[in-house]
C-alpha positions, 0 to 999 in steps of 0.5 A: 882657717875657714873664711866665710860670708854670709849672704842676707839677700840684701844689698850690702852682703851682696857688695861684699860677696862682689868685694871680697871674691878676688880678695878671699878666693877660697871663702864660704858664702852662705845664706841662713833661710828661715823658710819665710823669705820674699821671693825677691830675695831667693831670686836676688841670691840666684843671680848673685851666684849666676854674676860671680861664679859662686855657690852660696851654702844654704843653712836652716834651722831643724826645726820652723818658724812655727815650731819656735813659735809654739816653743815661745808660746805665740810670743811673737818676736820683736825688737826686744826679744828677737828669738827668731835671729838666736834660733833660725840664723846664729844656731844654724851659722854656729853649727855649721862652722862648728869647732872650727876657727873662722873669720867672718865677713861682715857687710857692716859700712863706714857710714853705719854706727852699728856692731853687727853679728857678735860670735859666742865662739873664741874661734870665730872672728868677725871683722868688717871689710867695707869699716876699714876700707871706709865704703859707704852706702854710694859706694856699696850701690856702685859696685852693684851697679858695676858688676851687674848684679844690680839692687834686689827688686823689693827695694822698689817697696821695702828698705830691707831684707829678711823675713816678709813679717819682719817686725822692723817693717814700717807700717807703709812696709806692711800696707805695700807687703799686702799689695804686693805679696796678699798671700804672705800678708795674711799669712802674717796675720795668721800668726798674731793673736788677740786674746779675750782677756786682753794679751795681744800677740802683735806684729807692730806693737801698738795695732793688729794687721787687721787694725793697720790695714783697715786704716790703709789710706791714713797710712798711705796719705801720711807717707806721702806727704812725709815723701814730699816733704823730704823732697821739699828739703832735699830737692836735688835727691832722686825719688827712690833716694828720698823713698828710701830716706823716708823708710829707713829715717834716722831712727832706724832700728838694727836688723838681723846680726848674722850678716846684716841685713 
């Protein structure tokens, strides 16, 4: 029986890598790199590695975002159609657990009402440590805190990980992926298509890059004052708390379902 756990490059995997080493000695870590990470992540998996004493399996697909992108017809992925999980994170996991029988650590908390990452293999068990032990979202950041490992750097703008296009980003998300990384934002651009009869081929699915950008401000403006009101009502919040409350908001949608991200 194989144990293994996937590594998103994100907070709560992260915990969970820090929870479960001394309880699993001989678990598989492993990250599924779509090739089209923030560099904040890669650094925040080096010094995960580097604090624990562990090495965390890289696993891709054979094939790039761009050539499923031509597969999908420049359909791009969305909410609803989220080709790119199937295609850059489940198949590469799948494969590299093969036939054989595995149970696998997922970073889901108590306080998430969420499933996570469902195999479509008999021989692949998921289970959730941080459910059952009840942990919850002050506890994942203290066990960081504690082992020294500490929170990824992209929280200070984003409030997940994953790819820097990740159609789950907030508009202000994507107004601080072009302050802080231009390069990867027109890279994301690049991507999108509007076409003259009138199909669009969008990352946010009601404005182009170009539209949202041009309207930075208004966005800017917006968030700010969505901030000020959170901290009106929960005075007693650190700032990054009420930023990250602002981000996230009680509608969040799921991430990515390998290992939650």
């Amino acid at each position: 029986m194989r144990h293994i756990l996937g590594i998103s490059g994100g907070k709560d995997s992260a915990a969970l890598a820090v929870y479960m080493r001394d309880r699993v000695p001989d678990i598989e870590y492993f990250f599924c790199d779509t090739g089209e990470e923030l560099t904040e992540t890669y650094d925040f998996i080096d010094r995960l590695e580097a604090r624990l004493g562990i090495k965390v399996q890289r696993l891709a697909a054979t094939q790039g975002f761009k050539h499923f992108l031509e597969k999908y017809n420049d359909f791009l992925p969305s909410p609803q159609s989220r080709w790119c999980t199937v295609q850059m994170k489940i198949k590469p996991l799948e494969e590299f657990i093969g036939d054989d029988e595995a149970i696998s650590y997922v970073a889901i908390r108590a306080d998430e009402d969420r499933s996570g990452y469902v195999a479509t293999k008999d021989t692949i068990k998921v289970v959730f440590p941080f459910k059952d032990a009840g942990i919850t979202k002050p506890d994942v950041e203290r066990i960081l805190e504690e082992s020294g490992i500490g929170m990824p750097k992209y929280y200070s703008w984003r409030s997940r990980s994953g790819c820097y296009f990740c159609f789950f980003q907030r508009k202000i998300e994507w107004v601080r992926l072009a302050e802080n990384h231009p390069g990867l934002f027109e890279k994301a651009k690049s991507f999108e298509k509007v076409l003259p009869d009138g199909r669009r081929y969008t990352w946010s699915q009601d404005e182009s890059l170009d539209e949202l950008i041009a309207r930075k401000d208004q966005i800017i403006a917006e968030h700010e004052k969505r901030v000020k009101l959170q901290k009106q009502r929960k005075p007693n919040k650190t700032l990054a708390e009420v930023l990250e409350g602002v981000l996230d908001g009680e509608d969040q949608e799921e991430g990515c379902v390998v290992c939650h991200v």
